[in-house]
C-alpha positions in Angstrom: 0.4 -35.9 30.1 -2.0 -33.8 27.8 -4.2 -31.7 29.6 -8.1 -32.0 28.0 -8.2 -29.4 25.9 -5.0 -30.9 24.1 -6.8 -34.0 23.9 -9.6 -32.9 22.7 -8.0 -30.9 19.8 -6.1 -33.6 18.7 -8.9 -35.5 18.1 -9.8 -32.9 15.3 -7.2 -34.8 13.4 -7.6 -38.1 13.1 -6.4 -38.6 9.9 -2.7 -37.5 10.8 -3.0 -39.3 14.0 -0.5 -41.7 13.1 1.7 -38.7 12.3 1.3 -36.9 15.4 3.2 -40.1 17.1 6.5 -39.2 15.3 7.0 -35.7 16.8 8.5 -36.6 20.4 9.3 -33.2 21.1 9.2 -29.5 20.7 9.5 -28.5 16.9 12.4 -26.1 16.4 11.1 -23.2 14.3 13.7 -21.2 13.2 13.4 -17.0 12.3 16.1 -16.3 10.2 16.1 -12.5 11.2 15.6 -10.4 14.6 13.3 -10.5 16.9 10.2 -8.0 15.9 10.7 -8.3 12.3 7.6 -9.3 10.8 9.1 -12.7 10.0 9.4 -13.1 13.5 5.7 -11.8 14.4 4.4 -14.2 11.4 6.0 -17.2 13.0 5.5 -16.9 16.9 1.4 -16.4 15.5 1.7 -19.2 13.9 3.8 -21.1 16.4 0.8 -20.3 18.9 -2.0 -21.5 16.6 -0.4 -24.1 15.7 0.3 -25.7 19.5 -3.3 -26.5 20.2 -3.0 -29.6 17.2 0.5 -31.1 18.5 1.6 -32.9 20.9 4.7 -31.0 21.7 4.9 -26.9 21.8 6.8 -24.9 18.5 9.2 -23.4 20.1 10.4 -20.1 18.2 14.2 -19.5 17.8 15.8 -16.4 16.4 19.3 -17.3 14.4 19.5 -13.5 12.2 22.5 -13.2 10.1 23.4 -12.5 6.1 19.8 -11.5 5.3 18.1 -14.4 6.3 21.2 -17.0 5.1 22.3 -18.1 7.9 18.9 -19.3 9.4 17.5 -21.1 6.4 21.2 -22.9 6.7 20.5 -24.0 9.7 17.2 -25.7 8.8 19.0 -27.1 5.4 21.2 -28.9 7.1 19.1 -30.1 10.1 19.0 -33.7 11.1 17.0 -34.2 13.8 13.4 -34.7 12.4 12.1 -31.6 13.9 13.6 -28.7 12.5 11.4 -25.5 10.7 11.8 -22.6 9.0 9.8 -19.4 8.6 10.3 -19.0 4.7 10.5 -15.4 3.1 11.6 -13.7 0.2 14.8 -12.9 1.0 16.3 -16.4 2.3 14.3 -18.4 -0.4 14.1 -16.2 -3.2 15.7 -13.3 -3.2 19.0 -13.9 -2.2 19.9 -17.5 -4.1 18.7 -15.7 -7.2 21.2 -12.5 -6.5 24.2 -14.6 -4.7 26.4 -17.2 -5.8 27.5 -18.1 -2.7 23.9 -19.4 -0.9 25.0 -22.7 0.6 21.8 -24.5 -0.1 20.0 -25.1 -3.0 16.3 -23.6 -3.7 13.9 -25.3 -3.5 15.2 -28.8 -3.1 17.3 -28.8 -0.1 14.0 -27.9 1.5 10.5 -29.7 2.4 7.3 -27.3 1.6 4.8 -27.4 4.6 2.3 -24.2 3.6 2.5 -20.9 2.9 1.2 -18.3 5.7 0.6 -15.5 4.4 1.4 -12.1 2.3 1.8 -8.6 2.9 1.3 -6.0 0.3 4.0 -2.8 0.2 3.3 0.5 -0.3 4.2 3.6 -2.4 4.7 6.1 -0.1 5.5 10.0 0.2 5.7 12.7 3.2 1.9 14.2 3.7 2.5 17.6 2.4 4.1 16.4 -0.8 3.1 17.8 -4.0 2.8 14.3 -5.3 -0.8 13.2 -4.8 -1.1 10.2 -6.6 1.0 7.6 -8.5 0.4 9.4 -11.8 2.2 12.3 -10.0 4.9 10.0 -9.0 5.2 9.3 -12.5 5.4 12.4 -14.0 8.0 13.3 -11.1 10.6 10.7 -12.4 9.9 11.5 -15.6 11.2 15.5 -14.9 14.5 13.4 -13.3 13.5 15.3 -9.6 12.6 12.0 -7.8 14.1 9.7 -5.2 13.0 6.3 -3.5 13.8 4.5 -0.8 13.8 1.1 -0.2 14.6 -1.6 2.7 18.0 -2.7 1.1 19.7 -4.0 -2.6 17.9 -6.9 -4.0 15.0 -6.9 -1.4 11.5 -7.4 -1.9 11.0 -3.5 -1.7 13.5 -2.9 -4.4 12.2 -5.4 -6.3 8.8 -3.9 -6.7 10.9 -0.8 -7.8 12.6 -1.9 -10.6 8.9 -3.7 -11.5 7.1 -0.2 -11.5 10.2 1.7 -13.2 9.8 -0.7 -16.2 5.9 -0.9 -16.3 5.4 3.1 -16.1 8.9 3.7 -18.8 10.5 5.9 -16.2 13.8 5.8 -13.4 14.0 7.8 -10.5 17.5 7.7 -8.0 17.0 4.5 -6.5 18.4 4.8 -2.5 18.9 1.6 -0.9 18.8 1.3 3.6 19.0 -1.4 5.8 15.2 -1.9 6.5 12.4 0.2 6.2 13.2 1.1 10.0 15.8 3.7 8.3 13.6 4.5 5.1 10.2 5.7 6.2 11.9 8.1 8.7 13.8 10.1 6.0 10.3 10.2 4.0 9.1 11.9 7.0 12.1 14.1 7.0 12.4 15.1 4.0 15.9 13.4 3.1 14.2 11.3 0.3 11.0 11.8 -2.2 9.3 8.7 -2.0 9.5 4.8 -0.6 8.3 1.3 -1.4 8.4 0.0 2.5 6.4 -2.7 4.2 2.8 -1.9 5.1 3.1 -2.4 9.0 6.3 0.1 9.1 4.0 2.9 7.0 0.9 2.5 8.8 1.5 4.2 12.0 2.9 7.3 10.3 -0.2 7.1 7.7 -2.8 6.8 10.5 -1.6 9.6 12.1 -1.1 12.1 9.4 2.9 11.9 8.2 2.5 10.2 5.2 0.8 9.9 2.3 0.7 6.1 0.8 -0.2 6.4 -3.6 -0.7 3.2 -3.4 -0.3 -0.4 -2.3 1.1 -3.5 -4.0 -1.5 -6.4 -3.6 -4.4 -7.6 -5.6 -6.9 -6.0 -4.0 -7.0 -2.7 -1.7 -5.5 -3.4 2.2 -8.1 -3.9 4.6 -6.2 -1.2 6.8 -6.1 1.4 4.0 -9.7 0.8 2.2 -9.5 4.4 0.3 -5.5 3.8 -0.9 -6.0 2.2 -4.4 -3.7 -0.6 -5.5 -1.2 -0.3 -8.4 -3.9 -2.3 -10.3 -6.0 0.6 -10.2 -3.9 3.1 -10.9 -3.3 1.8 -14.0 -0.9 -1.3 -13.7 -2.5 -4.3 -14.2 -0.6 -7.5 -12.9 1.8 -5.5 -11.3 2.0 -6.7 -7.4 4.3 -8.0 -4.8 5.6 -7.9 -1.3 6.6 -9.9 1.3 5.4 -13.6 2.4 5.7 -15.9 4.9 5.4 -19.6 5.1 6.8 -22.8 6.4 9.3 -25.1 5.2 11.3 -27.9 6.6 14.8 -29.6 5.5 14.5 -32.2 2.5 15.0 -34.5 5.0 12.2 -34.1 7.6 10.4 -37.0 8.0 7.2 -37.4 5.8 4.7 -38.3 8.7 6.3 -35.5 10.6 5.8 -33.1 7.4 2.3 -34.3 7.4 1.5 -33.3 11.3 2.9 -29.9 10.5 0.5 -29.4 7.5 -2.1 -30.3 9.2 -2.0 -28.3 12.1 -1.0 -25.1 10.1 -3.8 -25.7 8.2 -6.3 -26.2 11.3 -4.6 -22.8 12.8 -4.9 -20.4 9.9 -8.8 -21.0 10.7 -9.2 -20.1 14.3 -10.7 -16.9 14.5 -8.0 -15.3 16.9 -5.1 -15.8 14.2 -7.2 -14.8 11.4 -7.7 -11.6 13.3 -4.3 -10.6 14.4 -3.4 -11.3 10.9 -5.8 -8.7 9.8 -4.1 -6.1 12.5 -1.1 -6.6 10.6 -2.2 -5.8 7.5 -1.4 -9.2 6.0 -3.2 -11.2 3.5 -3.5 -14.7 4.6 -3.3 -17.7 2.3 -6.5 -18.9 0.5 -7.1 -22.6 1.7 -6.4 -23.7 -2.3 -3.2 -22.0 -1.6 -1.8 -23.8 1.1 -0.7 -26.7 1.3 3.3 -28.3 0.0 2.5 -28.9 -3.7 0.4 -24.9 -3.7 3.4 -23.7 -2.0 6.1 -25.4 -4.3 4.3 -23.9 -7.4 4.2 -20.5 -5.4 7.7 -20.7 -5.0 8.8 -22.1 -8.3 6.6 -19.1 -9.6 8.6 -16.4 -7.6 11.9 -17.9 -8.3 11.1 -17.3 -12.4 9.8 -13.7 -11.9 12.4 -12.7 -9.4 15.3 -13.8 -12.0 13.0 -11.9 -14.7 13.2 -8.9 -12.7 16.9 -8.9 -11.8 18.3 -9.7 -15.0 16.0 -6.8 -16.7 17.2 -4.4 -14.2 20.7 -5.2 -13.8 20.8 -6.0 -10.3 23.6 -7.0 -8.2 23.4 -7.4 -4.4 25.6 -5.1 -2.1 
């Protein structure tokens, strides 16, 4: 039986009322990556926003494996009605674009609930570096004395490389890890020049006076580094990225299901507790003419064209 509260909050949606009758159960949502990754951070905050405006809990369920592959599988292929996914670059993008042997198809083996949110990157170097801004980097790989690190081939991180190489007309000896968890550390060490890592990896090290961040890759300057300037500003205009999160179900989740879901994603991204952790983690989250499954499909269509752009301009092949 619903306790008041539940009742009460339910009642905040009348309109998907009908909907909310069709989910019997917990929703499965699916993290196709570790626990502690910032997929998996993005999804149990939304999982715990979201519970208020459903009947039934979202229960949050690791299944890591081939970069995020076997996860979104999972979801692809599920059949029970109440199946999600926590969507990123590298499952939906990334890898389908770089790999020939994804077995789903992007984006149609998949129903669009909203997207979440986005996190900007960061162009990074050890605090006592000479380099002191990215027209330094620049001129750096322009002498042929630079290295960067990134969070793996074909990531989001690597990406935004290959982007800046091409808008600034220079290279620099590109050094792929396994996550930024490897590739910060040898900043701070000394084993590599520069890296484009995740904002919520750097940040620690920035705050407490390891690294230096150039700059950062969103539109507008990170609410947890207000003095680092983006690559906008430091003279590249259109040139962002980073990492996302959102929600998606199979193509074959039910459509008043589907509906529910929107609906109470789009009542959580409002409360002022989610809003707030989001800001914690450095995250941009979604504008409300941004979410929904038709803003999310173009958002997606969108980053499918610009990440083949990118590959076939640079070359790229995954590991």
């Amino acid at each position: 039986m619903l306790c008041g509260m539940r009742r009460r909050s339910l009642l905040l949606l009348p309109l998907a009322s009908p909907a909310l009758a069709q989910i019997e159960r917990p929703l499965r949502l699916i993290v196709p990556f570790a626990a502690g990754t910032s997929s998996d951070l993005q999804a149990r905050l939304i999982a715990q926003h979201m519970g208020p405006y459903l009947p039934h809990p979202v229960v949050v369920e690791n299944r890591a494996g081939g970069g995020g592959v076997l996860g979104a599988e999972a979801v692809a292929r599920a059949t029970d009605g109440h199946s999600l996914l926590l969507g990123s670059n590298g499952p939906l993008v990334n890898n389908p674009v770089l790999r020939a042997d994804i077995p789903y198809r992007v984006p149609e083996d998949f129903a669009p609930i909203g997207l979440i949110s986005r996190s900007p990157l960061t162009l990074t170097v050890r605090a006592d570096s000479p380099i002191r801004d990215v027209a330094g980097w620049v001129a750096a790989a322009r002498r042929g004395d630079l290295s960067i690190g990134s969070s793996g081939q074909g990531t989001a991180t690597h990406l935004l490389i290959e982007q800046l190489f091409a808008a600034a007309g220079v290279r620099a000896t590109h050094v792929p890890y396994r996550g930024s968890s490897l590739s910060v550390p040898d900043v701070v060490a000394g084993t590599i020049a520069s890296v484009m890592a995740e904002i919520s990896t750097v940040y620690p090290l920035w705050r407490d006076g390891r690294l230096r961040v150039l700059a950062t890759t969103g539109p507008r300057r990170s609410v947890l580094m207000p003095d680092v300037p983006t690559l906008i500003e430091a003279g590249y205009p259109g040139l962002t990225g980073g990492s996302w999160a959102a929600l998606v179900g199979p193509a074959a989740m039910p459509m008043a299901v589907q509906a529910a879901v929107v609906a109470a994603q789009a009542r959580a991204m409002e409360t002022p507790a989610f809003l707030a952790r989001q800001r914690e983690l450095g995250a941009d989250v979604a504008a409300p003419e941004e979410r929904g499954p038709q803003a999310l499909l173009a958002f997606w269509q969108a980053e499918l064209a610009r990440t083949r752009a990118t590959v076939a301009a640079a070359g790229i092949r995954a590991e």
